[in-house]
N, C-alpha and C positions, 0 to 999 in steps of 0.2 A: 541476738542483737535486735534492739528495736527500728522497726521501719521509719524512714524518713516519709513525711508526707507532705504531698503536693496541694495546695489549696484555692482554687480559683474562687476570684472573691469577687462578690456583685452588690453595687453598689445602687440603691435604688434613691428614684425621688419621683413622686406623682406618676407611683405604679410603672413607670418605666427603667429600665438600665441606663447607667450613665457612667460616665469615665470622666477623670475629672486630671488636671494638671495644676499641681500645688495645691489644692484641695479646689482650685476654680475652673472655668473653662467647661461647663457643664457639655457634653457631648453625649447624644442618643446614641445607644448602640443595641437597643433592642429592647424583644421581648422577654422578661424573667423566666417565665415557663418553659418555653420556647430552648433556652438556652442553658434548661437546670433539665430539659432532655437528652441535648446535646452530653452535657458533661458527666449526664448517668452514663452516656454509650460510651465517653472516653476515658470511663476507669477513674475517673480524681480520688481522693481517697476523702476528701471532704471536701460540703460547697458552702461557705460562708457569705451570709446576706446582713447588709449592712446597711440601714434607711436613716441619709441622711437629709433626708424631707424636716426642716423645725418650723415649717409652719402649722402643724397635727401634733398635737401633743398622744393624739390617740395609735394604740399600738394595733387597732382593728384593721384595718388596710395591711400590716405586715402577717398578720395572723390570715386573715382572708386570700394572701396569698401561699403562706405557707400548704394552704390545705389543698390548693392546687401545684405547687411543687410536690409534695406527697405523692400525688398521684402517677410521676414520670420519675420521679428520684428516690434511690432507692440507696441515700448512702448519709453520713452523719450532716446534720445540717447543724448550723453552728449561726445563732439570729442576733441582733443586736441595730440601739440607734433610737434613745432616747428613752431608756429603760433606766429608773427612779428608785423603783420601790419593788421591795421582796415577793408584793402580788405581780407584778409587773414581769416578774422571773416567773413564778408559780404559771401564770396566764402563757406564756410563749411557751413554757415545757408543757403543758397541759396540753394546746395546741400542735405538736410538734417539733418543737426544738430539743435536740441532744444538748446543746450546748448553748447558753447566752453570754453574749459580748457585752459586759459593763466600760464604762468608759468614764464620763464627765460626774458620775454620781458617786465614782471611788474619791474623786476630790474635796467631796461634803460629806458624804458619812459612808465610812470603810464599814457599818457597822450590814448595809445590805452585802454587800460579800461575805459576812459573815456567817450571817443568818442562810443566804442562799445558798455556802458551801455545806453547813450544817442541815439543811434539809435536803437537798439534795446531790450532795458530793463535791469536793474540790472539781473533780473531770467535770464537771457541769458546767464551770464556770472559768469563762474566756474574761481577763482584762486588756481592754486594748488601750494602750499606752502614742499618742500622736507627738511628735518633734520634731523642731523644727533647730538647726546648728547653726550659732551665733559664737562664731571662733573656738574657741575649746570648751563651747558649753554645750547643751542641749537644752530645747527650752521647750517645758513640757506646754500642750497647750487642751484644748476642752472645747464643748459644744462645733464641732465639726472647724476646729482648727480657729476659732472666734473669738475665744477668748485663752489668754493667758494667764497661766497658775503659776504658782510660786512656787510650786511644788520643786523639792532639786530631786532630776531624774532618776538617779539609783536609789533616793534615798525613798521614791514613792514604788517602784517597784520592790520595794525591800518591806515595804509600807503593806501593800496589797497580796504580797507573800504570805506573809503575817496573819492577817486577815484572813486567808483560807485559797487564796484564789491558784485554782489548777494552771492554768497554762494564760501567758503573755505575749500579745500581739502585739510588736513594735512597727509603727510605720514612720518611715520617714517622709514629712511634709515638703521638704527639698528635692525630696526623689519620687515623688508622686507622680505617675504617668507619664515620666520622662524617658524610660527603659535605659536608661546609663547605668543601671548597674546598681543592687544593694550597698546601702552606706555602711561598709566596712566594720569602720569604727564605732560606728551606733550599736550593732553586733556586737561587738568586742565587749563593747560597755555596757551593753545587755544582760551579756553571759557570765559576765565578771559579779555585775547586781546580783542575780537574782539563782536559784537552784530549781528552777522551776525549768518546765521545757519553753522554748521561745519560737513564737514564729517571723518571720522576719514578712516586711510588706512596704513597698515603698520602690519602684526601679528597675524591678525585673524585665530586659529587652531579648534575653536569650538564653541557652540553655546553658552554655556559662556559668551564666550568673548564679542560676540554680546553683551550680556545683560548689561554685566558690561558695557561696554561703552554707551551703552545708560541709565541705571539706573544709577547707579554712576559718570559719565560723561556727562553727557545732552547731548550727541550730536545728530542733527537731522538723521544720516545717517550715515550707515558703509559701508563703501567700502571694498571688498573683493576678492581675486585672487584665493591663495594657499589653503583655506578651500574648495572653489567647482573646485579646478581642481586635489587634491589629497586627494579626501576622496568621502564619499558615501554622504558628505551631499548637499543641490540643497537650492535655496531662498524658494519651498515652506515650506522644512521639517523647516527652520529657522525659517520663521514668524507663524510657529505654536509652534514652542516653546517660542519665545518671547512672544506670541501673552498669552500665557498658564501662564505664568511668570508676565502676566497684562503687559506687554508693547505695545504702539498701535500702528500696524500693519496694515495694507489694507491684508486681507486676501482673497481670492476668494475658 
């Protein structure tokens, strides 16, 4: 059986960590290096870095940190946040990334996840998908929650499938640093979409929530912010609770 994986996600702008509520509400919480040490010694099973700075169009500042995350982290990094074009992919995996997170550029040409699965593998490539729920809908949205697309949600995950893209990161803009809890349903409608693996991001307050979204939710991977930057809990205390709960874990 495949491991479930835990994902602590760090959200950057002007070289610092931030946390953010609804996508707003920018708040310090540190240093990136600093805290991709930290989460080497606590086992995560990957650490995904996500620069949503749009006033730089340049990915030199995410690369120039990458090379010092390298040097204390020793586990899949997974980079993304304002990545356009195929060199743009080439350039982060060249530098270090296992994994690049497209996002707003799946909405204007599916044809870079193409090209990027085809050079360098479906697993390479993370689509992350932002929404935000307007009664029985879900409304996809781009550029760090700013703009709105027309896109109907299953039908662009079904979209970026297609396309080539390994693995989909749904977050919920509702549940963004609120810790109440993954949205359910946004899951449901996730997993219904697409055959790809999902990770879920958006709500996480405790270790709960983990379970529920992966027992009740299938999903291969939780992504996670505000549960380890505002609390006492770390990925190892989590994958021994999941792990206790019969959920499968990579434990060490």
């Amino acid at each position: 059986m495949l491991k479930k994986r835990v994902i602590p996600v760090q959200l950057l702008l002007g070289g610092r960590l931030v946390k953010t509520v609804g996508f707003k509400d920018y708040r310090d919480v540190g240093d990136p290096v600093s805290s991709s040490r930290v989460y080497n010694a606590q086992c995560a099973d990957e650490l995904a870095f996500l620069n949503i700075d749009r006033e730089s169009s340049s990915l030199e500042p995410l690369v120039q940190l990458m090379e010092s995350v390298s040097e204390v982290c020793f586990m899949p990094l997974a980079v993304g946040g304002g990545v356009r074009t195929l060199a743009d992919v080439s350039y982060l995996i060249r530098n270090g990334a296992d994994k690049v997170v497209l996002n707003s550029i799946t909405y204007l040409n599916l044809s870079v996840v193409s090209a990027a699965a085809d050079k360098f593998g479906s697993q390479a490539i993370v689509v992350s998908v932002d929404v935000s729920r307007e009664g029985e809908q879900y409304i996809c949205w781009s550029r760090c929650g700013r703009q709105r697309e027309q896109a109907d949600f299953e039908g662009h995950l079904e979209a970026v499938e297609s396309a080539g893209a390994g693995e989909i990161l749904v977050q919920s803009i509702d549940r963004d640093g609120t810790m109440a809890g993954y949205d359910m349903r946004l899951i449901e409608r996730a997993m219904t979409a697409t055959t790809l693996p999902v990770i879920a991001l958006g709500g996480a307050g405790n270790y709960e929530h983990l379970r529920e979204a992966f027992v009740e939710g299938g999903v291969s991977a939780v992504a996670c912010g505000s549960l380890f930057n505002f609390s006492d809990s770390n990925p190892i205390r989590a994958k021994a609770f999941l792990s206790n709960q019969g959920v499968p874990v990579r434990v060490v």
